[in-house]
DRENGU-829201 format. One line per field, with one value per residue (C-alpha): residue in one letter; x, y, z; residue number from 1. Coordinates in steps of 0.001 Angstrom, whole numbers, plus 524288, in hexadecimal, padded with zeros to 5 digits. Example, Ala and Ser with C-alpha at 12.3 -4.5 7.8 and 13.67 -1.06 7.14 Angstrom:
REM residues 2
type	(A|S)
x	(8300C|83566)
y	(7EE6C|7FBDC)
z	(81E78|81BE4)
seq	(1|2)
REM end
This chain:
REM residues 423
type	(X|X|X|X|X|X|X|X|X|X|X|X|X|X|X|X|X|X|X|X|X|X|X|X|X|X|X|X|X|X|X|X|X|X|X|X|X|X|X|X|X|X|X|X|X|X|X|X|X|X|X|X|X|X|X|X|X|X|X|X|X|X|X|X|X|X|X|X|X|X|X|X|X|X|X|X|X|X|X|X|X|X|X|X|X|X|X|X|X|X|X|X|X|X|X|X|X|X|X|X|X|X|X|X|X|X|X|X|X|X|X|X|X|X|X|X|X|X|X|X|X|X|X|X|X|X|X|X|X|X|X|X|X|X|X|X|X|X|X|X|X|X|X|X|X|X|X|X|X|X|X|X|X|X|X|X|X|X|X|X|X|X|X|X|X|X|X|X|X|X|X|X|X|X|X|X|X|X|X|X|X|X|X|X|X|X|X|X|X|X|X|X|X|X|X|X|X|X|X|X|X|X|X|X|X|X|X|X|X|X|X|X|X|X|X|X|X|X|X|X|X|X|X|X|X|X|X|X|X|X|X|X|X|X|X|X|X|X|X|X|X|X|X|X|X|X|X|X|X|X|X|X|X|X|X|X|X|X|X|X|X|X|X|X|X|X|X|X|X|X|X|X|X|X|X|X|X|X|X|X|X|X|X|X|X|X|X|X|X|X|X|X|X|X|X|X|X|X|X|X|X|X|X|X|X|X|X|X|X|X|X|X|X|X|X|X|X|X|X|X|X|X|X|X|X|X|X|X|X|X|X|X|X|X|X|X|X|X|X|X|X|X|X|X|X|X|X|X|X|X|X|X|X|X|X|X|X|X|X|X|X|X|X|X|X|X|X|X|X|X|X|X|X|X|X|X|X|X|X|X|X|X|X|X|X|X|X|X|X|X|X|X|X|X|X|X|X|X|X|X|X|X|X|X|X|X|X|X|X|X|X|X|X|X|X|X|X|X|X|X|X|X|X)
x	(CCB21|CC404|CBB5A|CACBF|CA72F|CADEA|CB444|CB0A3|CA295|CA5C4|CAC5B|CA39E|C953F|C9A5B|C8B79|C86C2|C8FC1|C8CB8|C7FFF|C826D|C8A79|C7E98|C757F|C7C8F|C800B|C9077|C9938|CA172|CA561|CA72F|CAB32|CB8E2|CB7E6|CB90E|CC2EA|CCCB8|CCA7F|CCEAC|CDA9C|CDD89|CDBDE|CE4DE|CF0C9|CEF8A|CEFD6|CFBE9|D02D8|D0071|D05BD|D1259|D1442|D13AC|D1E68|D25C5|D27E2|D29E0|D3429|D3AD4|D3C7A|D41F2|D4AF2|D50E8|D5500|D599E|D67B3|D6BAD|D6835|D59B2|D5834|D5ADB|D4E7F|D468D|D48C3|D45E1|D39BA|D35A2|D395F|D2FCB|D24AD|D2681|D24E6|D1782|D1483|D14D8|D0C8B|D021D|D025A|D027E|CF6D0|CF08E|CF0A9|CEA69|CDFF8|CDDD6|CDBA5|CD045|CC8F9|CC8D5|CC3F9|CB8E2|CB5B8|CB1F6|CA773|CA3A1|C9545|C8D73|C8420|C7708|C6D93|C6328|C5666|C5E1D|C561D|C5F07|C6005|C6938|C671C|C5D1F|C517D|C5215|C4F77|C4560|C3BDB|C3ACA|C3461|C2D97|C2D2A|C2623|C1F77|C24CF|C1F36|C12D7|C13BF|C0813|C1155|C1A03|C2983|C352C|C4093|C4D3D|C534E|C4A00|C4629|C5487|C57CE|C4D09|C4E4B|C5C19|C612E|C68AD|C72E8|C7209|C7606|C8199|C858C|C86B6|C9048|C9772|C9872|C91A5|C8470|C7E32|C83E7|C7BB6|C7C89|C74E0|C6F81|C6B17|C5FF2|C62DF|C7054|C6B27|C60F7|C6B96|C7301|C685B|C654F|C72DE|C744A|C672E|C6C4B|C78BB|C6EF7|C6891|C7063|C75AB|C6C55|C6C09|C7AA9|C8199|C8F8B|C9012|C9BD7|CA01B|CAA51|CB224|CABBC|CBA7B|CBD88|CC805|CC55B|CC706|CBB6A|CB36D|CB793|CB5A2|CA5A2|CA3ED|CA257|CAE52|CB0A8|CA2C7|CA04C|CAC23|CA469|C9BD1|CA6C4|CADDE|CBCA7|CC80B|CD386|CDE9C|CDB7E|CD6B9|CCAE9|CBBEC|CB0E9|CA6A6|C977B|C938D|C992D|C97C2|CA552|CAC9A|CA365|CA8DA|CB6DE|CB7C2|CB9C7|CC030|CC96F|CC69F|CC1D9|CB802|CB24B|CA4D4|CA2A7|CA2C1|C97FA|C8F90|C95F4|C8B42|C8F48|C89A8|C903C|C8DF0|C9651|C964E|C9440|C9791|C9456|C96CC|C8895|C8F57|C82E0|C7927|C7C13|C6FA0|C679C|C64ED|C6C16|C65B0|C6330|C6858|C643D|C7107|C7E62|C8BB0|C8F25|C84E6|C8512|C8065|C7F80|C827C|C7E99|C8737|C8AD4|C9638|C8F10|C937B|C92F8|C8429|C7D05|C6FE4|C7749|C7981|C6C33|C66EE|C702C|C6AE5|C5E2B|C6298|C6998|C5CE7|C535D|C5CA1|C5ABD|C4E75|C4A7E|C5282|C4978|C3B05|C4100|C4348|C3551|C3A0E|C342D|C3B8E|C3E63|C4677|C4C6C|C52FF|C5DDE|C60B1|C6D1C|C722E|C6E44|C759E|C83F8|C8CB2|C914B|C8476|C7C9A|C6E3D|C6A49|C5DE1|C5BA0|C54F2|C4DBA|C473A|C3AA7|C3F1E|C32E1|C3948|C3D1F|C31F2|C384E|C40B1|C51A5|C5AE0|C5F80|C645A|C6AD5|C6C09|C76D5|C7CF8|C88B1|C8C85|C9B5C|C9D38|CA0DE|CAA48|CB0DA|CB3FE|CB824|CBE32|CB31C|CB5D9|CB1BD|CB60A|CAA84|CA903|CAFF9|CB9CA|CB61F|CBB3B|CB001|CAA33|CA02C|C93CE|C904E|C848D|C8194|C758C|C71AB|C6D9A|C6A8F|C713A|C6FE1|C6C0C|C6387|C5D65|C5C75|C5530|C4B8F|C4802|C468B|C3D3C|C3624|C32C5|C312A|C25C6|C1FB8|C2688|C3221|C3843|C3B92|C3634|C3F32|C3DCB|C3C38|C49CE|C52B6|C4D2F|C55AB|C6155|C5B0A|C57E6|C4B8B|C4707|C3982|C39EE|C455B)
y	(71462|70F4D|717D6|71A3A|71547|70A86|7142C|709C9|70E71|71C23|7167C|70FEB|716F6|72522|72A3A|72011|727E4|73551|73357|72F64|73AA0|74324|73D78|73FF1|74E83|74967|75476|74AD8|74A89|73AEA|7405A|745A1|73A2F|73065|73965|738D6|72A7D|72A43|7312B|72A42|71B7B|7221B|72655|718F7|71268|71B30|71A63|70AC4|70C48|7126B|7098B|6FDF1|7089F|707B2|6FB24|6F7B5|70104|6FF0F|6EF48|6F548|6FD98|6EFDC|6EABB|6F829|6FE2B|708F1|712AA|70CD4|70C0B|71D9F|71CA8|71503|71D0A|7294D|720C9|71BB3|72954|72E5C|724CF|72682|734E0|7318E|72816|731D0|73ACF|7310B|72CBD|73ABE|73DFA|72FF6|734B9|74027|73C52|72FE0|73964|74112|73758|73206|73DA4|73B50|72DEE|73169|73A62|72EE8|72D72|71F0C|71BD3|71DEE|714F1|71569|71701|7238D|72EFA|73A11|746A1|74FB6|74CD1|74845|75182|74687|73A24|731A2|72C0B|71E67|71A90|71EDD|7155B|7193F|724C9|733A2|732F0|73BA5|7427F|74658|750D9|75B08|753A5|758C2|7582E|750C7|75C7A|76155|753BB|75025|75C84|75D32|74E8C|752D4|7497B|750C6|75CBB|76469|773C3|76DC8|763AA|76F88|77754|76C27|76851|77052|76FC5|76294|75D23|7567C|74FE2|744D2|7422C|73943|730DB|7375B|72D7F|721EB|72269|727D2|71AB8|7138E|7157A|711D3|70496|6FFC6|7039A|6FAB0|6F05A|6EFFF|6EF8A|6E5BE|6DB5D|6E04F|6DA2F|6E6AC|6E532|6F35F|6FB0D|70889|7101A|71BD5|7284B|72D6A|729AC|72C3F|7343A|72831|72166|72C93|72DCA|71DFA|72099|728A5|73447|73AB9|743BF|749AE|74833|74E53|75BF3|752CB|74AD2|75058|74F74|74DAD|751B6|75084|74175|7403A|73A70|73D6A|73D80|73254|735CC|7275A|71B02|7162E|71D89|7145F|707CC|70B08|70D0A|70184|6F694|70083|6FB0E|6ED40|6E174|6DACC|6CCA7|6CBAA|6C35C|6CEB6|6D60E|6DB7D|6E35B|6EA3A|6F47B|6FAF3|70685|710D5|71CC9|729E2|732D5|7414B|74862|7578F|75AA1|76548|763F6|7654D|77156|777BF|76A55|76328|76D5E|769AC|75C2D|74EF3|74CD2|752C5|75213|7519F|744DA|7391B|72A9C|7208F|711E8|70D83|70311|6FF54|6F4CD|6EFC4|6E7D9|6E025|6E8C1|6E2A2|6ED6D|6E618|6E313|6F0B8|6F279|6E8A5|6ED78|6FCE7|6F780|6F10C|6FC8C|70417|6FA05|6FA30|7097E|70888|6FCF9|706D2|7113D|708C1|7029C|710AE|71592|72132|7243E|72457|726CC|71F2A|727F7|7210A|72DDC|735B4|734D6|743EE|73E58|732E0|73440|73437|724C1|71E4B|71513|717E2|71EEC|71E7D|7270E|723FB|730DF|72E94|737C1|743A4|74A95|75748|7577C|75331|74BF1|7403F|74196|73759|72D99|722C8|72375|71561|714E9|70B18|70E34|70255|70322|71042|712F4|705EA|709BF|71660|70FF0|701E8|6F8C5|6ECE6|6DDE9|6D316|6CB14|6BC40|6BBDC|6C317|6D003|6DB67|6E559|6F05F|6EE14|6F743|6FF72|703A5|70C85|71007|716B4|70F8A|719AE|725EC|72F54|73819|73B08|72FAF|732EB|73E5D|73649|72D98|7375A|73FF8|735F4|72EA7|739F8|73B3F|74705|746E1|74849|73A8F|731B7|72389|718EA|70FE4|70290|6FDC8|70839|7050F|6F946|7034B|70C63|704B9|70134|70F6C|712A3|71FD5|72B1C)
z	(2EBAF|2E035|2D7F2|2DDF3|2D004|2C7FD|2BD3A|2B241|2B475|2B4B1|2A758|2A3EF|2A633|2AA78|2A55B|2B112|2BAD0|2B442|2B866|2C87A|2C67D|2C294|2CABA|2D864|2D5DA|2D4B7|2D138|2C8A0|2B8A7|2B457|2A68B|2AE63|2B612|2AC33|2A472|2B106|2B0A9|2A1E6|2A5AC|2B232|2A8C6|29F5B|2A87B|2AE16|2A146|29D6E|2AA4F|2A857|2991B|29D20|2A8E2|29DFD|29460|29FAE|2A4ED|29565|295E3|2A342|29C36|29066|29934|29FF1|291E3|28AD9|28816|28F2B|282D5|28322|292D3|291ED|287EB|29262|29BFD|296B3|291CE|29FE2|2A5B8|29C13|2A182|2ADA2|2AB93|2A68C|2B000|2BAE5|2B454|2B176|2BECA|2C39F|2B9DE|2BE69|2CCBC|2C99D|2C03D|2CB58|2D4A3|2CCD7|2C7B6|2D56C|2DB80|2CFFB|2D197|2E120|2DB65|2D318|2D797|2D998|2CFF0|2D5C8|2D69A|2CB07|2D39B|2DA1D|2D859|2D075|2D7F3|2DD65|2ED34|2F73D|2F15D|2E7A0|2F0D9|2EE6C|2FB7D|2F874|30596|310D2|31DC5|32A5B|32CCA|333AC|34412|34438|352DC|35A0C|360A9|35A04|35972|35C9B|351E0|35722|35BFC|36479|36A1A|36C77|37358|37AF3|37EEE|381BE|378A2|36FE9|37045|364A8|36A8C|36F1B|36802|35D8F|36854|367E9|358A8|350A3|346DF|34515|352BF|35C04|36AB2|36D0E|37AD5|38295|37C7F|36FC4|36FA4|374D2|36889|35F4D|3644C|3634D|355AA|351E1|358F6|352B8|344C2|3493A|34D32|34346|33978|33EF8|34007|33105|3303E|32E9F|3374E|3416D|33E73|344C1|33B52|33DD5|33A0D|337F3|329AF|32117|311FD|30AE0|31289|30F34|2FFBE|301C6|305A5|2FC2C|305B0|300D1|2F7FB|2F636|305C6|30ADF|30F8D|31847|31FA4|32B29|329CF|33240|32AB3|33570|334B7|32774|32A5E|3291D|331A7|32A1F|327BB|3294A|32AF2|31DE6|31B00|32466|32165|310FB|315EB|31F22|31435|309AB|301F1|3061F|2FCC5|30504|2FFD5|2FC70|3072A|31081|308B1|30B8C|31736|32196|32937|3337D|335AF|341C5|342E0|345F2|33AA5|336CE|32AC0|32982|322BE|31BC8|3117E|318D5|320DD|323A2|3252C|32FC3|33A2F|34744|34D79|3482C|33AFE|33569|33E81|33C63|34597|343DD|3489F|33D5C|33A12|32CDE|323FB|31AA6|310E1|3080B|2FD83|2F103|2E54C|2E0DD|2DEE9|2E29C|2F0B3|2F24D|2EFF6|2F8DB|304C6|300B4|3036C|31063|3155D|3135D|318CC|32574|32739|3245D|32D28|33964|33783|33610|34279|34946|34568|33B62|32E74|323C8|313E0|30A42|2FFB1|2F1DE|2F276|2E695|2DEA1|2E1AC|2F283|2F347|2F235|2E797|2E9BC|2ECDB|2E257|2EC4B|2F776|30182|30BE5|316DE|31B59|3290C|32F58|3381D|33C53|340A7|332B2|32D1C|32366|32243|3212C|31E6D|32727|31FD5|31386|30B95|3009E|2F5F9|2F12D|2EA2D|2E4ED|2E5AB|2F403|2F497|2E6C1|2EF9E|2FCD7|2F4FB|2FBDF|2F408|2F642|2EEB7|2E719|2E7C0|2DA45|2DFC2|2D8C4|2E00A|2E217|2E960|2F24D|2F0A7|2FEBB|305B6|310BD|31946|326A9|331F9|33CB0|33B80|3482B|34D9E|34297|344C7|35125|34D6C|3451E|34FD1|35A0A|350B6|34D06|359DC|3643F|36CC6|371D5|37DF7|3772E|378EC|36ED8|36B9D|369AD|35E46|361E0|35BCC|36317|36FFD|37338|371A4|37AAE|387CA|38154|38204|37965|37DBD|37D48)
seq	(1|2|3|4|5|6|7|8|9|10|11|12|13|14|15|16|17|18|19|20|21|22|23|24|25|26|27|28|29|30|31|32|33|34|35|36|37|38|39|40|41|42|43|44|45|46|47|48|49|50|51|52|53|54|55|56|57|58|59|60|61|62|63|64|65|66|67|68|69|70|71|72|73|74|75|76|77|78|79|80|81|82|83|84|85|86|87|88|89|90|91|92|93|94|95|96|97|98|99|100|101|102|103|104|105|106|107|108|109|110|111|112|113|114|115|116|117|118|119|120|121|122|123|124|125|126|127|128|129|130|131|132|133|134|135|136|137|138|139|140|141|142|143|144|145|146|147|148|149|150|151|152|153|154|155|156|157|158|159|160|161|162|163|164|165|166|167|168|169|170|171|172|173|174|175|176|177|178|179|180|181|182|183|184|185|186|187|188|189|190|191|192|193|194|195|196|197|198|199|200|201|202|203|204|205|206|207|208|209|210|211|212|213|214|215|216|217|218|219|220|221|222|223|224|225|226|227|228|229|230|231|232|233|234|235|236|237|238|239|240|241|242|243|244|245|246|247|248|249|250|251|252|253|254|255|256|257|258|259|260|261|262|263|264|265|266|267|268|269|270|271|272|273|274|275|276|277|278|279|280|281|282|283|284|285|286|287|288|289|290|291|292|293|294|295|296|297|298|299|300|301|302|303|304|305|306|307|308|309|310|311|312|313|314|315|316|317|318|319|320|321|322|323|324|325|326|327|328|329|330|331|332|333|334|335|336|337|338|339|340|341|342|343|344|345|346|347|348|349|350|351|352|353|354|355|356|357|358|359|360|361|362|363|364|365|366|367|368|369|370|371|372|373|374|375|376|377|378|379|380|381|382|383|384|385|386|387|388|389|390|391|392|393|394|395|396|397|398|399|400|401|402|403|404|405|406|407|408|409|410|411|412|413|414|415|416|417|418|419|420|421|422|423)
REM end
């Protein structure tokens, strides 16, 4: 694994990276950083110095008398003493200044607003406007359960807080959901992929989701492996370590896969109903781009207009937040947040969440392509959410119920429903 920043620009503009550093909250010192790189260049250079002493020597040693060849040895005994202490102390000091360069944050975008978490989000736009009822509405959980489309009592018997059973109707629209994401992306050109949600460490440390993530990711230590949050951490891993040509790019993946996330931070939120579970069913955008930082910016912008264009089509009201630098994750350059209406909240949560990363994940995970000049580089990666359920499932049914308790269909899930306007 490469470093998750080129070190010659922790070299070379360290203020630049004190500053990310400041600006997402990262528990890291780039003053010991760049020290431990000092001292890892220098045990190089002097294991590489006596190397040279000692081939010079080992030629002498092939010419000498028998008086001079007990000086060389004692000589090359001597630096190969020091040699193994160098490359014990090398090891060592390799090891700790790798730990530090996975802390190393991605320089934020400059129109990022500074703050210390989501309080600090900015609402850049507004589309559609929250249903006005002419009868009181039920939130999800009532309207599920009393539809009998949904298990929550005991689905918890069975697995604990935050489980769920869906039933009936309740699946066919969860299913729904997902095959028009897959259908519509695409028509957009992006190639369907499922992935294993059973991933090993390095595919995690590869994403970017390891080491500050580990808390939220279920583990299976008698097989060493992990259970994944999204897809993305497979869709990173699956060309890692491979030079692709430029030809290839960009790379479009449509990703579906079940997901699982432990939700260890947010403990008291969300309790009842689907807007927070453990186990989740998502499609995901996402793209392997040349390293141009104004193609990164015009796939961002299609990755967003795609999630956006799947909610106008399903009738939901929604906001568009530019995410502050302490919000979005300690490797991403920008962040938006797709927020969508839930009237039993009376608010809007996220649903989408939009995110360049440029270099920073594929440094991590060794994503490289080879240029049309035959530069070797790293490509530059982008991820967004296409439909994630149930909680979208939750949205929808909120938002289009009808006083007698069933549910209208929008117009583009139909098709996948027997041509059904009514639940």
């Amino acid at each position: 694994m490469t470093g998750v920043l080129d070190l010659r620009l922790i070299r070379d503009d360290p203020d630049l990276v004190k500053r990310a550093v400041e600006a997402k909250g990262i528990d890291l010192d780039v003053d010991a950083l760049l020290a431990l790189d000092a001292e890892v260049r220098r045990l190089k250079g002097s294991s590489e110095a006596a190397q040279a002493e000692k081939k010079r020597l080992s030629k002498e040693f092939g010419r000498a008398d028998e008086e001079t060849r007990a000086r060389l040895r004692e000589e090359i005994a001597r630096i190969d003493a020091g040699l193994q202490k160098d490359k014990d102390d090398l090891a060592a000091k390799q090891a700790e200044l790798d730990e530090l360069m996975l802390l190393t944050p991605g320089i934020p975008w400059e129109g990022a607003p500074v703050g210390a978490d989501e309080s600090d989000n900015v609402v850049i736009k507004k589309v559609g406007e929250p249903p006005v009822f002419d009868f009181e509405p039920l939130d999800h959980i009532t309207l599920l359960e009393q539809r009998g489309w949904a298990e929550f009592a005991r689905a918890r018997n069975v697995a604990g807080e935050r489980a769920y059973a869906l039933v009936g109707d309740a699946v066919l629209l969860e299913r729904a959901l997902l095959s028009y994401a897959l259908d519509v992306l695409v028509t957009r050109d992006f190639t369907p992929i499922s992935v294993p949600s059973l991933v090993r460490e390095m595919a995690l440390v590869g994403t970017g989701m390891f080491p500050k993530g580990r808390e939220e990711t279920y583990e299976l230590p008698a097989d060493n492996l992990f259970l994944a949050g999204t897809a993305e951490v497979a869709l990173v891993g699956l060309h890692a370590g491979e030079i692709l040509d430029k030809a290839r790019l960009p790379i479009k993946y449509a990703g579906i896969s079940p997901c699982f996330r432990r939700e260890i931070g947010s403990a008291s939120r969300d309790v009842r109903g689907l807007v927070r579970v453990h186990q989740f069913e998502k499609v995901e955008q996402f793209i392997l781009c040349e390293a141009d930082d104004a193609e990164s910016e015009r796939w961002h912008a299609t990755l967003l207009d795609c999630a956006e264009s799947l909610l106008q089509a399903l009738g939901l009201a929604y906001e568009v937040v530019e995410c502050a630098t302490g919000d979005m994750g300690i490797g991403k350059f920008r962040m938006n947040d797709i927020n969508t209406w839930f009237p039993s909240l009376h608010t809007f949560r996220e649903t989408h969440s939009c995110s360049t990363l440029h270099d920073w994940q594929a440094r991590r995970a060794d994503l490289r392509y080879r240029d049309s000049d035959g530069t070797v580089k790293h490509v530059h990666t982008l991820n967004n959410t296409a439909i994630a359920t149930p909680r979208l499932v939750a949205a929808l049914v909120e938002n289009h119920q009808n006083a007698d308790g069933t549910v209208t269909v929008p117009e583009p899930l139909r098709p996948y429903l027997g041509g059904r306007a009514v639940l």
